[in-house]
C-alpha positions as CSV (number, residue, x, y, z in Angstrom):
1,X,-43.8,109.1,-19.6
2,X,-40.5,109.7,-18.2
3,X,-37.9,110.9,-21.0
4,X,-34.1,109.4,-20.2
5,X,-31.2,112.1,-21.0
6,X,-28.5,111.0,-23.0
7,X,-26.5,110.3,-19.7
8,X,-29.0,107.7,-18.2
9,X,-29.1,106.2,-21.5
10,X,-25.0,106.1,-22.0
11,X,-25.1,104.7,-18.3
12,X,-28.0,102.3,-19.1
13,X,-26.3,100.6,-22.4
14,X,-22.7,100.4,-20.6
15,X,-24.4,98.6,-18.1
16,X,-25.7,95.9,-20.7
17,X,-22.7,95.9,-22.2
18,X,-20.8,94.8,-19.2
19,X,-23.4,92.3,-18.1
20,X,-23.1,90.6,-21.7
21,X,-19.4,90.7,-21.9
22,X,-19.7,88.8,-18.1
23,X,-21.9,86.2,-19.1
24,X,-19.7,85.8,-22.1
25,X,-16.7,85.1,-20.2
26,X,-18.4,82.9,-17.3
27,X,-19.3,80.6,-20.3
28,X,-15.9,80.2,-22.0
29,X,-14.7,77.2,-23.0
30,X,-16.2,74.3,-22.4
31,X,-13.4,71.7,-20.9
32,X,-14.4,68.2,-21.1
33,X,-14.5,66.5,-18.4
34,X,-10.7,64.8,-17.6
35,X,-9.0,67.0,-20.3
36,X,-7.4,69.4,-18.0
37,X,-6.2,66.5,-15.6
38,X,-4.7,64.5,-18.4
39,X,-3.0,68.5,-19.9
40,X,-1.6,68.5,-16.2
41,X,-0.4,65.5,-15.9
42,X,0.9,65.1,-19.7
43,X,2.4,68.5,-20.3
44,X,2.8,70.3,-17.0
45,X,3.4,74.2,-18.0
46,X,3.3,73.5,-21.4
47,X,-0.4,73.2,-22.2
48,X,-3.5,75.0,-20.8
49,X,-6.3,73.0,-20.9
50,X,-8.9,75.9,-22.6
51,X,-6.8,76.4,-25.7
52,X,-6.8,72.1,-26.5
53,X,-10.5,72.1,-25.8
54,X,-11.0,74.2,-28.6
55,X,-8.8,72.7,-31.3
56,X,-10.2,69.2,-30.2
57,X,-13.9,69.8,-30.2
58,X,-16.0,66.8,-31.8
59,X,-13.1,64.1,-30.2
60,X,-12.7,62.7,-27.5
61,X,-9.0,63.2,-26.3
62,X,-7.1,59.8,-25.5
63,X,-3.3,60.7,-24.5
64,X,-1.3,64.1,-23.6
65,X,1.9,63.4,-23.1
66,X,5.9,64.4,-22.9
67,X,8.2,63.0,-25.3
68,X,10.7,65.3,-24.6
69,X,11.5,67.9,-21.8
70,X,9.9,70.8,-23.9
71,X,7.6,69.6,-25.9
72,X,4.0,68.0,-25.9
73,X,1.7,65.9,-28.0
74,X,-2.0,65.1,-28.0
75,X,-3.9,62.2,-29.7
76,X,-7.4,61.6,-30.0
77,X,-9.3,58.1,-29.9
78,X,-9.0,57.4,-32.9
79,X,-5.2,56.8,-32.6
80,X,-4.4,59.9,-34.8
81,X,-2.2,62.7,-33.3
82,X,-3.9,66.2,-33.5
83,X,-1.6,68.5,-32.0
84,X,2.6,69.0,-31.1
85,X,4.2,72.2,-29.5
86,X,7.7,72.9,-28.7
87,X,10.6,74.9,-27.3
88,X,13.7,75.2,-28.5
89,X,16.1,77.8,-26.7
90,X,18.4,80.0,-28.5
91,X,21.4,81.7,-26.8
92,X,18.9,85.3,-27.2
93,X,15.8,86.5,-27.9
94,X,17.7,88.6,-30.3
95,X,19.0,85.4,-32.0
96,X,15.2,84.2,-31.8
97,X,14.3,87.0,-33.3
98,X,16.6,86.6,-36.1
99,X,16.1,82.4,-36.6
100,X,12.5,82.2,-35.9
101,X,11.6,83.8,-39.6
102,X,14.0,81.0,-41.4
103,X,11.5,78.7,-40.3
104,X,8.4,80.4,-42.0
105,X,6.5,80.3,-45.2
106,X,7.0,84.0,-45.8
107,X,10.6,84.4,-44.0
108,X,9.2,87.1,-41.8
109,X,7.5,86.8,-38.4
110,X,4.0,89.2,-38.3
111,X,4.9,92.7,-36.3
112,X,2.2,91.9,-34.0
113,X,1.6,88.3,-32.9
114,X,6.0,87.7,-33.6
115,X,4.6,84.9,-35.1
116,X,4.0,83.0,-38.7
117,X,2.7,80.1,-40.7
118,X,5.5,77.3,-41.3
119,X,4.6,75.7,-45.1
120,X,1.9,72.0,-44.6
121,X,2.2,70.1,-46.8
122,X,-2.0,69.3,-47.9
123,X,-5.2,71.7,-47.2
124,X,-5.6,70.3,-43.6
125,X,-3.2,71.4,-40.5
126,X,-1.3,74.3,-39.6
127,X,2.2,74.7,-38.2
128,X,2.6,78.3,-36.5
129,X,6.5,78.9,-35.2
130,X,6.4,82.1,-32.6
131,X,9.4,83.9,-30.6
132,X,8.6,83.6,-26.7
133,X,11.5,85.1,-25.1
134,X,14.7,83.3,-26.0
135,X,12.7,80.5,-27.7
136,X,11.1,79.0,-30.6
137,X,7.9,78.3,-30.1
138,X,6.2,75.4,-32.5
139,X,2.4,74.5,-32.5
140,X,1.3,71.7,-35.2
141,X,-2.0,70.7,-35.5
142,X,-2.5,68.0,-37.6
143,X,-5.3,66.0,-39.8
144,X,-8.1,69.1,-38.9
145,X,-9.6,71.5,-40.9
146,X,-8.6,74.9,-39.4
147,X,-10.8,77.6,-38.9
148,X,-10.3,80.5,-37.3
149,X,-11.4,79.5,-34.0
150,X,-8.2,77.3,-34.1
151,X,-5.8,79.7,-35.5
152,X,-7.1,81.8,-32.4
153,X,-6.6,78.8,-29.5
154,X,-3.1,78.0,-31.3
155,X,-2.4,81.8,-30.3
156,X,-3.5,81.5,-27.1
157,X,-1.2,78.7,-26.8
158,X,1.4,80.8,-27.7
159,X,0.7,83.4,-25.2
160,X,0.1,81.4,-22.3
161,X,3.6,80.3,-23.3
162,X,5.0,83.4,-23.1
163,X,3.4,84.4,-20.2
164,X,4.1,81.1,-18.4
165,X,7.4,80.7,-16.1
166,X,8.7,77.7,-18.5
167,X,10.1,80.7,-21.3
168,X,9.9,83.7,-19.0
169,X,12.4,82.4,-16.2
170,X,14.7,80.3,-18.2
């Protein structure tokens, strides 16, 4: 019976955790099919197709679209509207900074995400304002029980609009 030293063993468990954390990832989320056509063509570099599919499992998603220049909205087939984000520039990211918190329950923006809860009205919903850069960053979902698998795809949104050339180059 061979005996494995604590190095083969440390070697031997990294290895499984790497392999689980890979097949973890390679599974993601799980994008209907036509969702991240209709993000593309609905909100091009506003929306990320991984993020939506989260926040609308169980419903089929009907219409993403633009009614503005920086903003989106997505409805469901049942008519009702599940989720709107927007942008609104300010002159700084200081001033952002400085505006963003008015717009919060608490009137402070958490240290770490620079973002926070707006009030909603009702137990269902959530409206989260952020600071990307110079702008304001809105998310709204509407008429769903949030869970923290939401609150974590309406992050996401939030960083892949920071991260994304729409608040980073203008």
């Amino acid at each position: 019976m061979r005996r494995w030293n604590l190095g083969e063993q440390v070697r031997i468990r990294f290895a499984g955790v790497l392999a689980a954390l890979a097949f973890v990832a390679a599974c993601g989320t799980d994008v209907p099919a036509g969702l991240a056509d209709k993000v593309e063509s609905g909100c091009p570099g506003l929306l990320k197709p991984e993020p939506l599919a989260v926040i609308t499992k169980g419903f089929v998603v009907s219409e993403v679209n633009s009614v503005e220049t920086n903003g989106c909205q997505v409805f469901v087939s049942t008519g009702k509207q599940v989720l709107s984000l927007g942008l609104v520039a300010y002159a700084s990211q200081e001033e952002s900074e400085r505006l963003t918190p008015m717009l919060c329950a608490s009137g402070v923006l958490d240290s770490e995400t620079k973002s926070c809860e707006a009030g909603q009205p009702g137990d269902e919903g959530l409206s989260v304002h952020a600071v990307a850069g110079r702008w304001n960053v809105r998310v709204h979902v509407y008429e769903l029980s949030v869970n923290d698998e939401i609150k974590e795809a309406v992050q996401q949104i939030i960083e892949d609009l920071r991260s994304s050339d729409k608040t980073r180059n203008s």
